[in-house]
C-alpha positions in Angstrom: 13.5 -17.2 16.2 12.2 -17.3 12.4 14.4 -15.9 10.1 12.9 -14.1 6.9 14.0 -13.5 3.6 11.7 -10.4 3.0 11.2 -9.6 -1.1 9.7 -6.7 -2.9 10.3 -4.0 -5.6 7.4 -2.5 -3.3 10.2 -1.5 -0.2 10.9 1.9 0.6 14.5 3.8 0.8 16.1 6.8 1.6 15.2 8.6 -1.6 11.7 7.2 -2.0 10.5 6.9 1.2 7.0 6.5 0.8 7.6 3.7 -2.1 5.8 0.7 -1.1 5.9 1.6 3.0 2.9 -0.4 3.1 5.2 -3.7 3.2 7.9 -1.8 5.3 5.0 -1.4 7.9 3.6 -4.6 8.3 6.9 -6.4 8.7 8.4 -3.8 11.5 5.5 -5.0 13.4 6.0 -8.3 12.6 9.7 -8.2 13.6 8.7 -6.0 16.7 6.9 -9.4 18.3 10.8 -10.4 18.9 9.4 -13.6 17.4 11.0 -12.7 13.6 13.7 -11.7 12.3 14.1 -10.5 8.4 16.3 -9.2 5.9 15.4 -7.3 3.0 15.9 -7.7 -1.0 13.9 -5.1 -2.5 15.4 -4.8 -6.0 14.9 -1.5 -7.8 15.3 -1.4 -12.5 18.6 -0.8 -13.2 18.9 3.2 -15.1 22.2 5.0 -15.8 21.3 8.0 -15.4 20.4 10.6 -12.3 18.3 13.6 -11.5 14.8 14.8 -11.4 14.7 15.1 -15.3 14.2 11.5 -15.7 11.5 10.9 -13.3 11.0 8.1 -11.3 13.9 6.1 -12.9 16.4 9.0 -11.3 15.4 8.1 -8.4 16.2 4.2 -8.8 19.6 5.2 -10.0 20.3 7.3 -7.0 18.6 4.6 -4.9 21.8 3.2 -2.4 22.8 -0.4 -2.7 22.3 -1.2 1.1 20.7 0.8 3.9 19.6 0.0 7.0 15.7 1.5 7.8 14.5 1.3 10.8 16.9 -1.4 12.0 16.5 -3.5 9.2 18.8 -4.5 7.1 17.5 -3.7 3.2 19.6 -4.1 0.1 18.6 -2.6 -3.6 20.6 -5.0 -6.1 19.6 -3.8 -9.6 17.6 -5.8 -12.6 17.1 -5.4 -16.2 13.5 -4.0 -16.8 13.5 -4.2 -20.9 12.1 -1.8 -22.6 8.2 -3.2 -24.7 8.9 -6.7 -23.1 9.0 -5.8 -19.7 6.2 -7.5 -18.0 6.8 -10.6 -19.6 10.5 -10.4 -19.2 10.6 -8.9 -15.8 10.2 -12.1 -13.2 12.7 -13.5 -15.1 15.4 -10.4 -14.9 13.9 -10.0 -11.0 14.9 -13.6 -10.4 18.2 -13.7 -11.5 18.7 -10.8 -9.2 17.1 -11.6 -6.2 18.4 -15.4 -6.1 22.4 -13.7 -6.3 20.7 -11.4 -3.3 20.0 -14.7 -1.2 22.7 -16.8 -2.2 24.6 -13.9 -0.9 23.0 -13.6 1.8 23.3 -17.5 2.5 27.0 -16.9 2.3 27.3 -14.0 5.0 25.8 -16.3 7.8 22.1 -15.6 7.5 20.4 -18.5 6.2 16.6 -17.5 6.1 13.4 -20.0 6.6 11.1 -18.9 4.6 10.6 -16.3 1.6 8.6 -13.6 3.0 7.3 -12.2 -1.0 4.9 -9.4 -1.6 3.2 -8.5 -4.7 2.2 -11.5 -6.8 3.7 -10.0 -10.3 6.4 -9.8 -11.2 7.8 -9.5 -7.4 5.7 -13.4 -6.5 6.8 -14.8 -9.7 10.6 -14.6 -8.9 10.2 -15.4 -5.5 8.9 -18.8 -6.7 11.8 -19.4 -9.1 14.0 -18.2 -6.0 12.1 -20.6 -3.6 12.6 -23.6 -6.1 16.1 -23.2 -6.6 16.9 -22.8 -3.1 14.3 -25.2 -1.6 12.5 -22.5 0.7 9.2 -22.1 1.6 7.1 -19.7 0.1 4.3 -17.0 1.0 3.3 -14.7 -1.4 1.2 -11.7 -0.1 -1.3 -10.1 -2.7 -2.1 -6.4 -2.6 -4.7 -5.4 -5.0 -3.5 -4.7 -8.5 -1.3 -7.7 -9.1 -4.7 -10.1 -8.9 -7.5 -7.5 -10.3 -6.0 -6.3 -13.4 -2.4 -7.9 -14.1 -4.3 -11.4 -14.2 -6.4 -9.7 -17.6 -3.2 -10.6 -19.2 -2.8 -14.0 -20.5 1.3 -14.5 -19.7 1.0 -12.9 -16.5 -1.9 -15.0 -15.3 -0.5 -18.3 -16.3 2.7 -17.5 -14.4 0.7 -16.0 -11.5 -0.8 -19.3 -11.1 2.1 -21.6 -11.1 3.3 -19.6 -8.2 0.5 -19.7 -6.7 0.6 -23.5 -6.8 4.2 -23.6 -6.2 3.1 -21.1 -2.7 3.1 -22.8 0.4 0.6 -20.3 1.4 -0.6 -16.6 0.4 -1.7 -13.7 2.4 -4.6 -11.5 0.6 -4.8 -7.8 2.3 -8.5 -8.2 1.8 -11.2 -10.8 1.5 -12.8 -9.8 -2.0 -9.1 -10.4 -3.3 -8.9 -13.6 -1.5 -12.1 -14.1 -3.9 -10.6 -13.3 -6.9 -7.5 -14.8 -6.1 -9.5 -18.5 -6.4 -11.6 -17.4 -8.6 -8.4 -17.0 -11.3 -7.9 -20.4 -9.9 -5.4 -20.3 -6.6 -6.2 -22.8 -3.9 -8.6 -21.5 -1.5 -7.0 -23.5 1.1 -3.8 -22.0 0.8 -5.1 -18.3 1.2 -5.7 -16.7 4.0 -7.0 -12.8 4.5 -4.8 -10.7 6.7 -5.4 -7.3 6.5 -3.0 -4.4 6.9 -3.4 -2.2 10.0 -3.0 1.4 11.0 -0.4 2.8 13.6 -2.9 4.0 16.1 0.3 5.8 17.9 1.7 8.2 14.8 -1.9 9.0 13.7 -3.9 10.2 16.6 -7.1 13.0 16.9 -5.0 15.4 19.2 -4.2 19.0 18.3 -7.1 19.6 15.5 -7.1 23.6 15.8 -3.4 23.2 15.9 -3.1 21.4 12.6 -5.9 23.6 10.7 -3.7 26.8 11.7 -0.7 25.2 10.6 -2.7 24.5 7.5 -4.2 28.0 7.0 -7.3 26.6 6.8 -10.4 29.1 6.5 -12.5 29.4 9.1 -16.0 27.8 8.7 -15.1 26.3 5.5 -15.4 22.5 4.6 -12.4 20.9 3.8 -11.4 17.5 2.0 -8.2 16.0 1.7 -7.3 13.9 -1.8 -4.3 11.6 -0.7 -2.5 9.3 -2.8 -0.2 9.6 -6.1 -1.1 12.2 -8.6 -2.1 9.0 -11.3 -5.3 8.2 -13.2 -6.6 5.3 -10.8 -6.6 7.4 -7.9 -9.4 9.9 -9.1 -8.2 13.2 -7.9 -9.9 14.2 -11.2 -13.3 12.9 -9.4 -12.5 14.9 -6.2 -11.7 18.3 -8.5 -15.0 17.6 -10.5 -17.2 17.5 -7.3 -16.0 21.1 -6.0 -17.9 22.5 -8.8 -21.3 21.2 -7.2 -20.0 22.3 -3.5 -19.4 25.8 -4.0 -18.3 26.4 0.5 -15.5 23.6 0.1 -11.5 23.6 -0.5 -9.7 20.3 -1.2 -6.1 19.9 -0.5 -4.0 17.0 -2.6 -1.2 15.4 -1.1 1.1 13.6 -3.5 3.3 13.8 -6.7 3.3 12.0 -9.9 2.6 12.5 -13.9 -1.1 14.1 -13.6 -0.1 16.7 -11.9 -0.4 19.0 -15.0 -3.7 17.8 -15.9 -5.0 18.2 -12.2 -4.1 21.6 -12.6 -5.7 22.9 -15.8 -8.5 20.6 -15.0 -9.4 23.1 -11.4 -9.1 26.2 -13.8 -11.0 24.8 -16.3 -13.6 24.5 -14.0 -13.4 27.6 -11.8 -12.0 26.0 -8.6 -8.6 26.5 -8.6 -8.6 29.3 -5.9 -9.8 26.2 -3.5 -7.6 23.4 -4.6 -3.6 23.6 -3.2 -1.3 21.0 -4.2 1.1 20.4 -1.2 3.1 17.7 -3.3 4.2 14.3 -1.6 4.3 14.4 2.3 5.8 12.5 4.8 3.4 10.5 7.4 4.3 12.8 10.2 3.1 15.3 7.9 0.4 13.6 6.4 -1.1 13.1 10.6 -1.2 17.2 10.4 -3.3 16.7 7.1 -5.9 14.3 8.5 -6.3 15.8 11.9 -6.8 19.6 10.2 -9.5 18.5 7.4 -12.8 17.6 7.9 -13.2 14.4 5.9 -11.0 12.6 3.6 -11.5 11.5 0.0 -10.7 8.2 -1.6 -11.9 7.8 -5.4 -9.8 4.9 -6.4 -10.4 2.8 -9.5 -9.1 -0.4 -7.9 -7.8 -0.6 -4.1 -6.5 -3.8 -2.0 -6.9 -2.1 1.2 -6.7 1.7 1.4 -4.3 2.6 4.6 -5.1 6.2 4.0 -8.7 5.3 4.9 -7.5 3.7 8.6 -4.8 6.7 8.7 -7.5 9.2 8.7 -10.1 7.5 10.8 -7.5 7.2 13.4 -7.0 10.6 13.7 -11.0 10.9 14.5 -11.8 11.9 10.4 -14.5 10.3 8.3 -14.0 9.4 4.6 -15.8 9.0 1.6 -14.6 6.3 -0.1 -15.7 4.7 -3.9 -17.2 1.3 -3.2 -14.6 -0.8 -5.1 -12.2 -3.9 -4.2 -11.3 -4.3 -0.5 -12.8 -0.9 0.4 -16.2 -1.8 1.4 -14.2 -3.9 4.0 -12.5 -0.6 5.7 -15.9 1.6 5.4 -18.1 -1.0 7.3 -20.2 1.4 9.6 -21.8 5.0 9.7 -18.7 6.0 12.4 -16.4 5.3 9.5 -17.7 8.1 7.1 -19.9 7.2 3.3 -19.2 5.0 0.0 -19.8 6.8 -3.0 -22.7 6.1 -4.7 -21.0 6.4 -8.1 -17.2 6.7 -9.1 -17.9 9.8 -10.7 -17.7 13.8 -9.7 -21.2 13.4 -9.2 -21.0 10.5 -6.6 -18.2 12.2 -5.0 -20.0 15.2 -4.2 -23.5 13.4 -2.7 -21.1 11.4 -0.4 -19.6 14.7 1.2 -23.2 16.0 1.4 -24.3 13.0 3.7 -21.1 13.5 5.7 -22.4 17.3 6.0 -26.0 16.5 6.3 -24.9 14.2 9.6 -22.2 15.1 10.5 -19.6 12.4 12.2 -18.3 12.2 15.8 -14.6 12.6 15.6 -14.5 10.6 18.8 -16.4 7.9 17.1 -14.7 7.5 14.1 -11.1 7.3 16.1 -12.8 4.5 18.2 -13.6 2.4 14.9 -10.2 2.8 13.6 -9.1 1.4 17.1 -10.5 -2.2 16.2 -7.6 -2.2 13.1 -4.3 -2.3 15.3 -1.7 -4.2 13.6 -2.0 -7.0 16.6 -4.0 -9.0 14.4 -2.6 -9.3 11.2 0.3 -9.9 13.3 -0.5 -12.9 15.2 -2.0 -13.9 11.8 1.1 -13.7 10.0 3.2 -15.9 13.1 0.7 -18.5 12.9 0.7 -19.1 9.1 4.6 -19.2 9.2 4.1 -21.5 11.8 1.8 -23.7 9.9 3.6 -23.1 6.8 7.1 -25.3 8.5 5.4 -27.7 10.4 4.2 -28.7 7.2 7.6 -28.8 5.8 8.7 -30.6 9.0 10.9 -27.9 9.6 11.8 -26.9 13.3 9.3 -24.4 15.3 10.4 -21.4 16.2 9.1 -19.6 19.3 5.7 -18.5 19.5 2.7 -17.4 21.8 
């Protein structure tokens, strides 16, 4: 059996749920082949203070130390984030942290193999320092941002890359960030492209008029979905805009954050705010309801890694129209899967939900396309490269298929 030391600010917990749920999901599959076995350090910033009036940060201070989610263990020790120097203070602050999280970990009886790290800065960047100190072997997974626009930064890049040299393998969620990882100047031998999968059994096609009368959908109106936190890279904005040049559609927007003000006056600015409802951050159970009821979903994202809305809604048989940026091209690979924009604008947004209208999608279709993206895969992928990754080391195997 493999042990794991799994580490990420990205984890979810009992009071943000959805935080980072990505990682959660692709390690309970992992640790579902009975093959693994992990515990988890996902640090949150250390804040004093609690409640709703301080934002995000109240929700870190009411964050619990230790929790166990879905039968893993998880502990949320806290780090210094400084205030003007945090990104270039932050690994350090995160590794201090996380290497009194394994030592203490080390003491109670569970002595990992392997550092199980996701999200190359500043989360990859400590797990390296923790690695070195403790003479573990590393894989770093990267997820999208932490290689296409952290990297712009001089400091962050150089201490991307001596991790990434330090790495005894990394994990891209995508093959165009497998490119740009060795293009900043990772080893291309040392990366491999996994990508993230899509619980076929929570998000299924059944109960469609079920979920649109939940919904209170109109009858014989078009409806999109806009899912994702209300922030400027996500292009809700985009999806508002395009409902000026499709008069006979609503949108619903699933998801909280900062913009939500703006999204607002920006649908009564321009006349569609009867057709817009904000239904604020949604569980995925709820979020299955969403995608079932609506008739296609809408992705504008300025940068994505790989989208698991997109999979999430083509599982439950509905198309998408997706902008044509990072890992997405990747997901949106056939006509069953739904349109890329033609431009990340209002514009583009609007022609790609008129070719979904002008031929319309077979639900049926689209939920057999989302089939091929099971988490089997990227599971067997992952056992393998741990495999490889301690045979290397000389380390003992553990069992494996």
């Amino acid at each position: 059996m493999l042990k794991l030391l799994t580490f990420s600010t990205l984890y979810p917990s009992a009071v943000m749920p959805s935080h980072g749920i990505f990682v959660e999901t692709r390690l309970r599959h992992l640790v579902a082949s009975g093959q693994v076995e992990s515990r988890v350090i996902a640090p949150v910033p250390w804040f004093p203070l609690k409640g709703e009036r301080y934002g995000e940060y109240g929700k870190f201070a009411e964050t619990p130390a230790t929790e166990e989610r879905h039968g893993l263990q998880v502990s949320h020790p806290r780090f210094v984030r400084l205030p003007k120097v945090g990104m270039s203070s932050a690994p350090y602050t995160l590794a201090w942290t996380a290497l009194r999280g394994a030592r203490a970990l080390q003491r109670s009886g569970y002595d990992f193999d392997l550092i199980d790290a996701h999200y190359f800065y500043p989360d990859g960047v400590a797990a390296a320092m923790v690695a070195r100190a403790l003479n573990k072997p590393l894989v770093i997974t990267a997820r999208g941002t932490d290689i296409n626009l952290i990297p712009a930064y001089s400091f962050p890049r150089k201490l991307i890359l001596r991790a990434a040299a330090q790495a005894d393998a990394m994990i891209t969620v995508c093959a165009a960030l497998k490119d740009e990882l060795v293009q900043l100047g990772a080893d291309a031998g040392k990366v491999t492209a996994l990508r993230n999968g899509v619980d076929l059994n929570l998000f299924h096609p059944a109960g469609r008029e079920e979920a649109r009368s939940a919904l209170g959908l109109r009858e014989g109106r078009f409806t999109l979905a806009s899912v994702g936190h209300l922030i400027e890279r996500k292009g809700h904005e985009l999806v508002i805009g395009a409902l000026a040049e499709l008069p006979d559609v609503d949108l619903l927007i699933a998801g909280a954050g900062p913009e939500e003000g703006a999204l607002r006056r920006l649908a009564e600015s321009l006349g569609v705010a009867a057709r817009v409802r904000f239904l604020g951050a949604l569980p995925q159970a709820r979020l299955r309801e969403i995608y079932v009821g609506v008739d296609a979903l809408v992705l504008a994202s300025s940068r994505e890694g790989w989208a698991n809305v997109l999979l999430e809604a083509m599982a439950c048989g509905t198309p998408v129209a997706a902008s044509n940026v990072w890992g997405t091209p990747e997901v949106v690979a056939s006509a069953e899967a739904g349109e890329l924009m033609p431009s990340r604008t209002a514009a583009g947004v609007a022609e790609a939900v008129r070719r979904l209208r002008h031929l319309p999608r077979n639900r049926v279709a689209t939920r057999r396309y989302a089939e091929q993206f099971s988490w089997d895969a990227t599971t067997q992928g992952q056992l393998d490269l741990f495999q490889r990754v301690l045979a290397a080391r000389g380390m003992p195997e553990f069992r494996h298929a």
